[in-house]
C-alpha positions in Angstrom: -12.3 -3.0 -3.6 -11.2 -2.8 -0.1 -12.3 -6.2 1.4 -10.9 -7.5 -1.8 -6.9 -6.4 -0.9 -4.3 -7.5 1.6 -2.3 -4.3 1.6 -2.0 -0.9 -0.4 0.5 1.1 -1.6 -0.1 4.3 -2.8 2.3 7.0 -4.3 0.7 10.3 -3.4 -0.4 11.8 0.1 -0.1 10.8 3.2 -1.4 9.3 6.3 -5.0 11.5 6.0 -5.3 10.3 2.3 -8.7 8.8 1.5 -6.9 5.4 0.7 -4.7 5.4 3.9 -7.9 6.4 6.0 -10.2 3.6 4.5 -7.3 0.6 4.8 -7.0 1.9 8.4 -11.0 1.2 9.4 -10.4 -1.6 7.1 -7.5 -2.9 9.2 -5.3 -3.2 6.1 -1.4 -2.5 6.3 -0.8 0.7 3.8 2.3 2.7 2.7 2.3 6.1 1.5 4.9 8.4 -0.2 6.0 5.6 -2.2 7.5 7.4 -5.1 7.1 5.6 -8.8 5.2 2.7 -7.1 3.4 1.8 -10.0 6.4 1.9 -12.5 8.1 -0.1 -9.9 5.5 -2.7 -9.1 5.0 -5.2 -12.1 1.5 -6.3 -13.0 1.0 -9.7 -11.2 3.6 -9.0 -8.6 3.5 -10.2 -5.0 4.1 -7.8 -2.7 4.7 -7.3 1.4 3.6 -4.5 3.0 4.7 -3.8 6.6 2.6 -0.5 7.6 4.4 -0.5 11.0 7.7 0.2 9.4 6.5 1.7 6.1 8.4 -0.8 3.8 7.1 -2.6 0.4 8.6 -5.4 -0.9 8.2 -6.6 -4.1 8.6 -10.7 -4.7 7.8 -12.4 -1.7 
């Protein structure tokens, strides 16, 4: 799935996750720690990730 995605955002863990470790060789901007991000994130949604400063945002 990883060549497939533009960013990740994942709710559990932390920067030696699996997930944060694969977007990294990957080159792919990931936040983690993000607390209720699938309940927060509707279906469908476009979403910005900014790895450098560890923000997600949702719509544009």
């Amino acid at each position: 799935m990883f060549p497939l995605i533009s960013g990740l955002v994942i709710e559990r863990g932390g920067m030696l996750s699996h997930g944060a470790i694969i977007a990294r060789e990957f080159g792919i901007p990931s936040v983690v720690g993000v607390k209720d991000a699938t309940r927060l994130i509707p279906d469908g949604a476009t979403v910005c990730v900014d790895g450098d400063r560890g923000t997600v945002r949702v719509g544009g």
